[in-house]
C-alpha positions as CSV (number, residue, x, y, z in Angstrom):
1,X,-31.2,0.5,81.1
2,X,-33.0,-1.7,83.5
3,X,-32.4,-5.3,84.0
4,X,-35.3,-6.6,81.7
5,X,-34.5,-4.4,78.9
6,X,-31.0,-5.4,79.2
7,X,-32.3,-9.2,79.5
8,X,-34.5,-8.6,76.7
9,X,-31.5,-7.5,74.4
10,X,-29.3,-10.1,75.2
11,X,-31.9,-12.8,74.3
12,X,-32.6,-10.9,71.1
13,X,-28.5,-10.9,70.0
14,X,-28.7,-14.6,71.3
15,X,-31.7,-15.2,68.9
16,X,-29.7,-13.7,66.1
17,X,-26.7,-15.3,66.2
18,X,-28.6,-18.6,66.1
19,X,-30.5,-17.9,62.9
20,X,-27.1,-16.9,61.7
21,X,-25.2,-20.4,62.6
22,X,-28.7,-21.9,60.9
23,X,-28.1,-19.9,57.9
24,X,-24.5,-20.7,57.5
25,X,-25.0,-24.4,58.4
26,X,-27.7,-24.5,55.9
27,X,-26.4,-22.0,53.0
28,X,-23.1,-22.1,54.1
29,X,-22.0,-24.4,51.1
30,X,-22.9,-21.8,48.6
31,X,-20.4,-19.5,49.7
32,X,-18.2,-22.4,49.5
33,X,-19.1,-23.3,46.4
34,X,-18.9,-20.0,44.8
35,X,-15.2,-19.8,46.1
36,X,-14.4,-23.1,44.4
37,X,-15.8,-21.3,40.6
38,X,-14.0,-18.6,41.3
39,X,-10.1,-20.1,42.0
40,X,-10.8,-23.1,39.6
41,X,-12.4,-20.6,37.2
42,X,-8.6,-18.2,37.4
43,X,-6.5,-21.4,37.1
44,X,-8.8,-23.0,34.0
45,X,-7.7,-19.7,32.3
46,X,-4.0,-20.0,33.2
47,X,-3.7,-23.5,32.1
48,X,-5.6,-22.6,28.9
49,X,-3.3,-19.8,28.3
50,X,-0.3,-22.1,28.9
51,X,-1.7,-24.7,26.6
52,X,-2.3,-22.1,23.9
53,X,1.5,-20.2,24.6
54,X,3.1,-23.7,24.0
55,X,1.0,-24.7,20.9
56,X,2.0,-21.2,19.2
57,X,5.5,-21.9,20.4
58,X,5.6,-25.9,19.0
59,X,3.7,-24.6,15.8
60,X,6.7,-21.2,15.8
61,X,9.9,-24.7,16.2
62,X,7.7,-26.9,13.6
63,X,7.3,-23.7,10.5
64,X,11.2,-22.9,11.4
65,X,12.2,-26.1,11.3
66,X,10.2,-26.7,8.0
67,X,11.9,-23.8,6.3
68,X,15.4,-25.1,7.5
69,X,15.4,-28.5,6.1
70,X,14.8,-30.4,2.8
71,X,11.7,-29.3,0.7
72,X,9.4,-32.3,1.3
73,X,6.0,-32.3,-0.2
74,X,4.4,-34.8,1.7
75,X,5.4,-33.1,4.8
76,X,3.0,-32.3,7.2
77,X,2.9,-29.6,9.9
78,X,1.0,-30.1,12.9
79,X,-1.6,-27.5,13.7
80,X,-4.7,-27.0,16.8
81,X,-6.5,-24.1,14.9
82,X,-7.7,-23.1,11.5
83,X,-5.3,-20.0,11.5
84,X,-2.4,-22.2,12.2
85,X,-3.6,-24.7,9.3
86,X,-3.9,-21.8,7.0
87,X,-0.3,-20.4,7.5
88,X,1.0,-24.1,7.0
89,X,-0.7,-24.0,3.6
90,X,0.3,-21.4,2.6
91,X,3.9,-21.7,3.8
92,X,4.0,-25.1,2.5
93,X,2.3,-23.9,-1.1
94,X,5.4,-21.1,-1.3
95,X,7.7,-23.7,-1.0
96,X,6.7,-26.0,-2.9
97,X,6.0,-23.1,-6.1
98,X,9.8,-21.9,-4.9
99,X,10.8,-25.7,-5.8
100,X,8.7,-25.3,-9.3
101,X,6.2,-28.1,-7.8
102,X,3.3,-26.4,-9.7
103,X,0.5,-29.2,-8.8
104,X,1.5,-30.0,-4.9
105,X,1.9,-25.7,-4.6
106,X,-1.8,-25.3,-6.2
107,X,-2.9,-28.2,-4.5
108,X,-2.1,-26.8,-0.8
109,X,-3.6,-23.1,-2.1
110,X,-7.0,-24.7,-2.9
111,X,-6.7,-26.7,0.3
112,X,-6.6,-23.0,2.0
113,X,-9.2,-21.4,0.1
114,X,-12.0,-23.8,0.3
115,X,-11.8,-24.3,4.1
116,X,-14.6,-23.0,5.8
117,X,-12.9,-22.6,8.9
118,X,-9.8,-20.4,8.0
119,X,-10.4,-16.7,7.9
120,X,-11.4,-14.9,4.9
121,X,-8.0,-13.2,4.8
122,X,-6.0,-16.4,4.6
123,X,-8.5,-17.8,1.4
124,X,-8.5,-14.7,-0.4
125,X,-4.8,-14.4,-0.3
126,X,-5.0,-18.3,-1.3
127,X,-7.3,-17.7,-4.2
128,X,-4.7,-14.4,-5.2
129,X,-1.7,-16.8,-5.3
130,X,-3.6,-19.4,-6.6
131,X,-4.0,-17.1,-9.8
132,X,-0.5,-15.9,-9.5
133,X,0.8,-19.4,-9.6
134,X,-1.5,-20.2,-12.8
135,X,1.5,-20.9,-15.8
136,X,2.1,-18.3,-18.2
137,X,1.1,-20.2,-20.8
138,X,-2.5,-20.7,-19.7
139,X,-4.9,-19.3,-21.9
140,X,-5.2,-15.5,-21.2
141,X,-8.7,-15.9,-20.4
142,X,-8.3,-18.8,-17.7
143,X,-5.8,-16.0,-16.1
144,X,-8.3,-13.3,-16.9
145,X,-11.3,-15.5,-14.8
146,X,-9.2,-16.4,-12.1
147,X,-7.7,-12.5,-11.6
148,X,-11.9,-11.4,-12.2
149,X,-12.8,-14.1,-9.4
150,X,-10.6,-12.3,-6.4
151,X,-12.6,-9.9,-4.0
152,X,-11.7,-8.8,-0.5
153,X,-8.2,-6.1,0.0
154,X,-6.6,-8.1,-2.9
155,X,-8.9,-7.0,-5.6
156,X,-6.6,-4.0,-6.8
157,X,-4.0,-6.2,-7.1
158,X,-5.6,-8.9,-9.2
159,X,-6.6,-5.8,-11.4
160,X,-3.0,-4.6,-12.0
161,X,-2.7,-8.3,-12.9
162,X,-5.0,-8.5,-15.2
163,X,-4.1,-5.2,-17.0
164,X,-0.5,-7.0,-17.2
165,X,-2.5,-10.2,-19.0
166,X,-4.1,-7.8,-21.4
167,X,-0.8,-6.1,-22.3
168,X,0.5,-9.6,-23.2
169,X,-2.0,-10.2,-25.4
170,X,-2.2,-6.7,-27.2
171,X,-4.7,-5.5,-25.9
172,X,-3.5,-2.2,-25.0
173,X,-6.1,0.2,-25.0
174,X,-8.3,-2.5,-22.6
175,X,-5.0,-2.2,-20.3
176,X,-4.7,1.6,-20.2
177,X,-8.4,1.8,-19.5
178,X,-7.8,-1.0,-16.4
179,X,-5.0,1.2,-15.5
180,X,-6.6,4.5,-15.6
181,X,-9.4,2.7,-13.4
182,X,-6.9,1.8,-10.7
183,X,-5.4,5.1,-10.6
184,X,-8.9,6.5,-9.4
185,X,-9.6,3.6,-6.9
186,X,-9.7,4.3,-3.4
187,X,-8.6,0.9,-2.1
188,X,-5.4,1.3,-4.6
189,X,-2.5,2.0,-2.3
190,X,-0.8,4.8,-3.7
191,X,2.3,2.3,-4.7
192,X,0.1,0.5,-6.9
193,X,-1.4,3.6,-8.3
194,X,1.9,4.9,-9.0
195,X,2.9,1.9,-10.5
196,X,-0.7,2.2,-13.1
197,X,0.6,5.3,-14.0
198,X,3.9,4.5,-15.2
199,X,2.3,1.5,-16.6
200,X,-0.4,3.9,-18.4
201,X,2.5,6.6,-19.7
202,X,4.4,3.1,-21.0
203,X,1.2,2.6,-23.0
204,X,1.2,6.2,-24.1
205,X,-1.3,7.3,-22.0
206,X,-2.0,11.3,-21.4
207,X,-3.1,12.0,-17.9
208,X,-3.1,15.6,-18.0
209,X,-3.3,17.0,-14.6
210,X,-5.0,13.7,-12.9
211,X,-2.3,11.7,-12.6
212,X,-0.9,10.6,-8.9
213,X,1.2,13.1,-7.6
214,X,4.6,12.5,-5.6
215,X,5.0,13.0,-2.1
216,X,7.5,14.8,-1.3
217,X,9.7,14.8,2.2
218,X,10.9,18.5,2.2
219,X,9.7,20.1,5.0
């Protein structure tokens, strides 16, 4: 290589490395910038995880500690989220039903079902109990209504129910047609089928061959 090609290259390499310095120097910050997101990005998400570990834990100390002591019905649980204030209802609504405080155990059901916030789950169990918790000498149709009004995975059950509410009032071959209708549901578990079938044969039902068959364990 001869000295002005080797001149040549060194004044191009010398070239470069000053655009380079000018880059960095002028869009060096970004790079620096970029490495700020990133590490305060990774320790936002481990103090948020921290913050929500130590909420579930203080929520886990306040339901135990609620269970433990007195019944209290003005007592009041502290929650962060709408799934934590939907477990205190319903917690506090069992206890309260468990201490024969119809109104205050109703009270903290409806305050479950009609939040907009809580998951479906959590109101449609409400709404179940709700029913459940209605006295037994409401008028059968009130009971009827509020079993009709129940959708979601506790349908069946509310069906059973209201087969139950039919056989209280007599109405027996309503019930065994209720019962013969949960047998053949799909979404009955096959518990609650069994149970409409010896609810049906109680009624002097005659299933022939459709009724649910056991399971059985031997090999």
């Amino acid at each position: 290589m001869s000295n002005t090609d080797s001149f040549i290259e060194e004044v191009t390499e010398e070239v470069q490395r000053d655009k380079l310095f000018g880059l960095l120097k002028r869009y060096g910050w970004i790079a620096g910038v970029l490495v700020l997101m990133v590490v305060g990005g990774a320790a936002f998400n481990e103090w948020r995880k921290a913050n929500e570990r130590a909420s579930a834990e203080a929520f886990g100390d306040a339901l135990l500690g609620s269970l433990d002591g007195a019944y209290d019905a003005s007592a009041v649980i502290d929650t962060e989220t709408p799934a934590q204030a939907a477990v205190a209802g319903h917690i506090a609504a069992a206890r309260a039903l468990a201490e024969g405080d119809t109104q205050a155990g109703t009270a903290a059901l409806e305050a479950v079902q009609n939040s907009p916030e809580a998951e479906a789950i959590y109101r449609e169990l409400a709404a179940f109990k709700a029913a459940l918790a209605l006295p037994l000498d409401s008028a059968a149709q009130a009971r009827m209504d509020a079993f009709d009004a129940i959708t979601g995975p506790f349908r069946v059950l509310a069906q059973e129910q209201k087969a139950l509410v039919l056989i209280e009032t007599g109405e027996r071959a309503a019930a065994a047609e209720l019962l013969q209708s949960l047998i053949q549901d799909a979404e009955a578990t096959p518990g609650l089928q069994r149970r409409a079938a010896e609810l049906s044969v109680a009624l002097g039902a005659d299933f022939g061959d459709s009724a649910p068959q056991e399971t059985s364990n031997d090999g």
